[in-house]
C-alpha positions as CSV (number, residue, x, y, z in Angstrom):
1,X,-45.0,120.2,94.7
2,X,-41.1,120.9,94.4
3,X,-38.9,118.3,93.6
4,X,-36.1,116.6,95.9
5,X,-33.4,115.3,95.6
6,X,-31.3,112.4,97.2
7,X,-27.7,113.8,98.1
8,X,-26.1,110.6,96.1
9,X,-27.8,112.1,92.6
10,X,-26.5,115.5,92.9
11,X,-23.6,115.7,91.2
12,X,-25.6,113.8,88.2
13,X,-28.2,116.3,88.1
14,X,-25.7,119.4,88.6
15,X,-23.9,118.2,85.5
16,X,-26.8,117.2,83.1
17,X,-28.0,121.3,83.8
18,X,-24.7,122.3,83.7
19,X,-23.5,120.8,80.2
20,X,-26.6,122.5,78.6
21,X,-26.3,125.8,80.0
22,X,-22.7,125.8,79.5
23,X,-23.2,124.2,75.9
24,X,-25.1,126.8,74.5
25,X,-23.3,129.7,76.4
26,X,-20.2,128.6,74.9
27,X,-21.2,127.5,71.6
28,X,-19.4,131.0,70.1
29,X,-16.1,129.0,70.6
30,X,-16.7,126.6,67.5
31,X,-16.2,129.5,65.3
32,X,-12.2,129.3,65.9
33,X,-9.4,126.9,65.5
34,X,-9.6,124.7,68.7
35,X,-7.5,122.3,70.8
36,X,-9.4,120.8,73.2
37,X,-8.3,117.8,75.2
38,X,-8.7,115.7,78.5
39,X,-5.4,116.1,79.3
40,X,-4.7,117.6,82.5
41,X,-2.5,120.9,83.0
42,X,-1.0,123.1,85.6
43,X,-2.6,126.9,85.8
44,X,-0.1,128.9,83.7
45,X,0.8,126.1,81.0
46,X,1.5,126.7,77.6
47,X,-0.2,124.8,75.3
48,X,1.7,125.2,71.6
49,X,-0.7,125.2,68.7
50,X,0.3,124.4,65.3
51,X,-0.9,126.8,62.4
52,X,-0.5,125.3,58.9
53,X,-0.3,127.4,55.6
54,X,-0.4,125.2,52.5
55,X,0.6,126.5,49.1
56,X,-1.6,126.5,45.6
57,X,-2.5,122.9,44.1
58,X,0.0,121.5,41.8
59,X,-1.1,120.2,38.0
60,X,1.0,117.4,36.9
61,X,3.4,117.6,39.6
62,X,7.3,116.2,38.7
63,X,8.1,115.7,42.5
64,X,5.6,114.5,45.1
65,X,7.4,116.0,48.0
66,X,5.9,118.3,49.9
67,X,7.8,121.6,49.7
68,X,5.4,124.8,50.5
69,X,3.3,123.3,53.8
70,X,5.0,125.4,56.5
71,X,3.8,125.6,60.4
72,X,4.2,128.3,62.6
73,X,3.6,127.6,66.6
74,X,1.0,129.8,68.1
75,X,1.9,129.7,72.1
76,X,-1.6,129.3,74.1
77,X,-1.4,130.1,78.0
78,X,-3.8,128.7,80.3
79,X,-5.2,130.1,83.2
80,X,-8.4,128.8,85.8
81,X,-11.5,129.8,85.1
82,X,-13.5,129.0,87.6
83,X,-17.2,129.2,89.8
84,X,-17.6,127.9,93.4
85,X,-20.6,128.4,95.0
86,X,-22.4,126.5,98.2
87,X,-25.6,124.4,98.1
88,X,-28.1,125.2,100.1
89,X,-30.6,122.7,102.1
90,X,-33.9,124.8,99.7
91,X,-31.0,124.3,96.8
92,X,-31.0,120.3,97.6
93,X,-34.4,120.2,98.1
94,X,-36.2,122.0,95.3
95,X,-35.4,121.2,91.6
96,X,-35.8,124.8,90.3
97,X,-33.8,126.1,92.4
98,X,-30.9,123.3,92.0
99,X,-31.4,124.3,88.4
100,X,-30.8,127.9,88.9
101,X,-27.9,127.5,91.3
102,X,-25.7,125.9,88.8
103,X,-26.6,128.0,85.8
104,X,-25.3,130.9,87.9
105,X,-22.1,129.1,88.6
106,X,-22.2,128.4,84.5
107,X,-23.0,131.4,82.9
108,X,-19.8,133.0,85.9
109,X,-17.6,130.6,83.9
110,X,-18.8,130.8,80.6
111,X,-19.0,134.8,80.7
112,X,-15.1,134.6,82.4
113,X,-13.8,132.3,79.3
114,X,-15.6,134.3,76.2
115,X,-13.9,137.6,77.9
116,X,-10.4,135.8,77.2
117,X,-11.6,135.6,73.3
118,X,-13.2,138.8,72.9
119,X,-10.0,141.0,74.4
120,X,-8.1,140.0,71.8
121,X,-10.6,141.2,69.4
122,X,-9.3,144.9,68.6
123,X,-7.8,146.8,65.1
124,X,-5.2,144.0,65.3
125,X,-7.7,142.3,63.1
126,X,-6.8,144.7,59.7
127,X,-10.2,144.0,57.7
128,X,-12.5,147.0,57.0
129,X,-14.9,147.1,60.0
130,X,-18.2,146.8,58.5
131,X,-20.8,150.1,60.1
132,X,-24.0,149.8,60.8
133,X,-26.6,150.7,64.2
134,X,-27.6,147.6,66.1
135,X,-30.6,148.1,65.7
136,X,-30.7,148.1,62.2
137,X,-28.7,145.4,61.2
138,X,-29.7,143.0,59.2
139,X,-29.3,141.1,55.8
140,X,-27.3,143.8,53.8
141,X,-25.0,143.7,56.3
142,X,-25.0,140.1,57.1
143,X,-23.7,139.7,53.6
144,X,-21.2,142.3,53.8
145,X,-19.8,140.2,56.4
146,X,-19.7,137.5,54.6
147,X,-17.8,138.9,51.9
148,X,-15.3,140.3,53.9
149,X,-13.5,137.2,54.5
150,X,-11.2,135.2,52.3
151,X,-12.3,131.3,52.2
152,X,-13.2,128.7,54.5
153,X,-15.6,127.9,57.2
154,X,-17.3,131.0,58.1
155,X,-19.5,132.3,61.5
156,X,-21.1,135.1,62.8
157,X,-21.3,136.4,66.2
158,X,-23.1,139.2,67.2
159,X,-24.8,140.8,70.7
160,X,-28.1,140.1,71.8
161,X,-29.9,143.3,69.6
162,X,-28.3,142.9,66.1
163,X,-29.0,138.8,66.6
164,X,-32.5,139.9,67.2
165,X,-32.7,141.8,63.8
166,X,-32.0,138.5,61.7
167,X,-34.7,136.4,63.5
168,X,-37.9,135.8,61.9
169,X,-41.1,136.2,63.8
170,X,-41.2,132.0,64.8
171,X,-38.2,130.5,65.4
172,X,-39.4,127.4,63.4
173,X,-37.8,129.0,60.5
174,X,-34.7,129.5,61.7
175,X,-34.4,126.1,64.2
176,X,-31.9,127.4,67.3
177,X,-29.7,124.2,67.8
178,X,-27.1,123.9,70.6
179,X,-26.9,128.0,70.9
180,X,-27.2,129.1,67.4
181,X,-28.5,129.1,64.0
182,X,-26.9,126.6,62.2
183,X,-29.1,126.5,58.5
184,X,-26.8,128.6,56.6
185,X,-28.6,131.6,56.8
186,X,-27.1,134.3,54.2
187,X,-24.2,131.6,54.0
188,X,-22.8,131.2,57.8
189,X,-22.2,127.9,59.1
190,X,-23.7,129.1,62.0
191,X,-24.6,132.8,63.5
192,X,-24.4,132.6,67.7
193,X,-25.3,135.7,69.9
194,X,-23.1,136.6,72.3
195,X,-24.5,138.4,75.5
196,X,-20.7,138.9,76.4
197,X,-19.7,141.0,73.8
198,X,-19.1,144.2,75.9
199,X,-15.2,142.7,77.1
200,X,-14.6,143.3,73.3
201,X,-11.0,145.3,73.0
202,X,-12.4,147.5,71.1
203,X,-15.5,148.4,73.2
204,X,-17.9,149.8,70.8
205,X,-17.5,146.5,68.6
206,X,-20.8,144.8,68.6
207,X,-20.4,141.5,66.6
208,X,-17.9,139.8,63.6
209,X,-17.3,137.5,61.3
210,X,-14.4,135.2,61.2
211,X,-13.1,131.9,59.4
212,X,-11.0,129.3,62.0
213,X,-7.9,130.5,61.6
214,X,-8.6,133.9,63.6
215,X,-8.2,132.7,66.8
216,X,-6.5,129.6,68.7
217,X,-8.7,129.1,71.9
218,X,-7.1,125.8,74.2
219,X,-8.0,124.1,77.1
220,X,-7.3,121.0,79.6
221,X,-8.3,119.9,82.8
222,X,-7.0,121.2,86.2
223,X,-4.4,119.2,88.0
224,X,-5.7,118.1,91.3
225,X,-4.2,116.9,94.5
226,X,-3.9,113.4,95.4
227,X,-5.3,112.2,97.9
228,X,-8.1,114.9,96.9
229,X,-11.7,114.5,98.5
230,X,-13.6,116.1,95.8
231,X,-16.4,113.6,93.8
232,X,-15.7,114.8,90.2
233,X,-17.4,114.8,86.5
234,X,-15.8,115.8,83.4
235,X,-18.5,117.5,81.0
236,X,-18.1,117.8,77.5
237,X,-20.1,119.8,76.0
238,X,-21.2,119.9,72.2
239,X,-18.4,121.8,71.0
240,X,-16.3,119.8,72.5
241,X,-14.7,121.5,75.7
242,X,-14.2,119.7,78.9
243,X,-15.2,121.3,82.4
244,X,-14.9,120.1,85.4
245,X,-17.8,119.7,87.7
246,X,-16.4,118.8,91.8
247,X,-18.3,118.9,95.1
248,X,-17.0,118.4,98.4
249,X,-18.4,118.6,101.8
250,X,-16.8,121.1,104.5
251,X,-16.0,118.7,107.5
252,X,-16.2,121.7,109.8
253,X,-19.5,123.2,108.6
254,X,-20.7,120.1,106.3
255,X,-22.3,122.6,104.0
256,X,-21.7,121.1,100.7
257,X,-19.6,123.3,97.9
258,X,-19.9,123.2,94.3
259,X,-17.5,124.3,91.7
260,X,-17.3,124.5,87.8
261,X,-13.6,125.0,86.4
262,X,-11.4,124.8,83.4
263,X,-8.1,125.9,82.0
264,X,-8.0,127.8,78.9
265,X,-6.7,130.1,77.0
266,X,-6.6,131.8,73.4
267,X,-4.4,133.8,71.2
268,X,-4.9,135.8,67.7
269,X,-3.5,133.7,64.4
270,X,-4.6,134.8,60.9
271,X,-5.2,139.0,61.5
272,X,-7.1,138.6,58.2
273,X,-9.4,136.0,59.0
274,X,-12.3,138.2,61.4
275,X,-14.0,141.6,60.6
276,X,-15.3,143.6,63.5
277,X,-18.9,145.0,63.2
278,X,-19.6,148.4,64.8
279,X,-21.9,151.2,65.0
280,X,-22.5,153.9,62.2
């Protein structure tokens, strides 16, 4: 028997769904520097990121004064993402198909935002590209990647086929949490795939690895009008991103509207900090 649904629970359930799809769609983001806030923005603002370089440790220091920590800004700019679709009397009535409603309105967004990241990735990003058919990847290269990059916190992402090529045969071994493997497989904090990998700027790039400091991503909340009739929740999801979830009722139609939206933005920072993967 399918599930129903009383209209004053909808945007409760809607969100619940929503911050897990959305979660583990845009897990891939926790593998860069990050300013994430409640804040709210107008479409178009610049949100100024601070990028710290810190000189060697000092051994018996005659001055505690800090004199080699410089900052450079890194200019985010923010635009909307953003899903709107309308409920349907089946959509209000049946679980399921609430359920797959809003992941289509999730994965619209989450695809939209990943694109903004993976444009920038192009030869900007100086490393060596590491070769290797999808296919075939696997543990000699996952340590090549590895390699590649200088110190700090490091991830992997890669496309559905070369993900598949590190998995064992039960995924007990390697526990999936929030999106990605996160047991430090072959030294990653964590290795995430990435159906969305095709907007990459360079478009036979398949995957990379990267530390933090490759890429700023940013994001607030939209502005909204006063006096607005949209019922809103703010989701945050696991990696810490805020989306807004509204619904509002057409007074002329009174079909009921749904819609997922955030403002964000990225921009390249250390050049040195991600290696792109690609085919032999």
């Amino acid at each position: 028997m399918a599930n129903s649904f009383d209209s004053s629970f909808v945007l409760q359930v809607l969100g619940d769904r929503a911050i897990m799809t959305l979660g583990n769609s845009l897990a891939p983001l926790e593998a860069f520097s990050t300013d994430f806030t409640k804040d709210t923005e107008k479409r178009g603002g610049i949100v100024n990121v601070q990028k710290y370089s810190v000189g060697a440790m000092e051994e018996d220091p005659s001055t505690y004064i800090n004199t080699d920590i410089t900052s450079t800004t890194i200019p985010v700019t923010l635009t909307v993402c953003s899903k709107t679709g309308g409920l349907s009397h089946k959509n209000l009535q049946d679980g399921k198909s609430l359920e797959q409603f809003v992941d289509g309105l999730a994965y619209a967004v989450a695809n939209g935002v990943k694109s903004k990241v993976n444009a920038l990735i192009t030869t900007a990003y100086n490393n060596t590209a590491i070769s290797a058919a999808q296919a075939s990847f696997g543990a000699t290269e996952a340590k090549k990647a590895y390699g590649s990059l200088k110190s700090g916190r490091k991830s992997l992402i890669l496309d559905n086929t070369a993900f598949a090529q590190l998995l064992p045969s039960a995924l007990t071994s390697f526990p999936m949490v929030n999106g990605a493997i996160r047991n430090g497989l072959y030294g990653f904090e964590a290795i995430y795939p990435d159906s969305n990998l095709t907007s990459m700027g360079v478009s036979t790039t398949y995957g990379f690895a990267a530390t933090p400091e490759a890429i700023v991503v940013a994001s607030r909340l939209p502005e909204m009008p006063e006096g607005h009739a949209w019922q809103t929740r703010i989701l945050e999801l696991p990696n810490g991103l805020k989306v807004q979830l509204g619904t509002w009722i057409d007074n002329n139609t009174l079909a009921r509207y749904v819609n997922l939206q955030v403002l964000f933005g990225a921009a390249r920072g250390d050049t040195t900090a991600l290696t792109r993967i690609e085919p032999s």
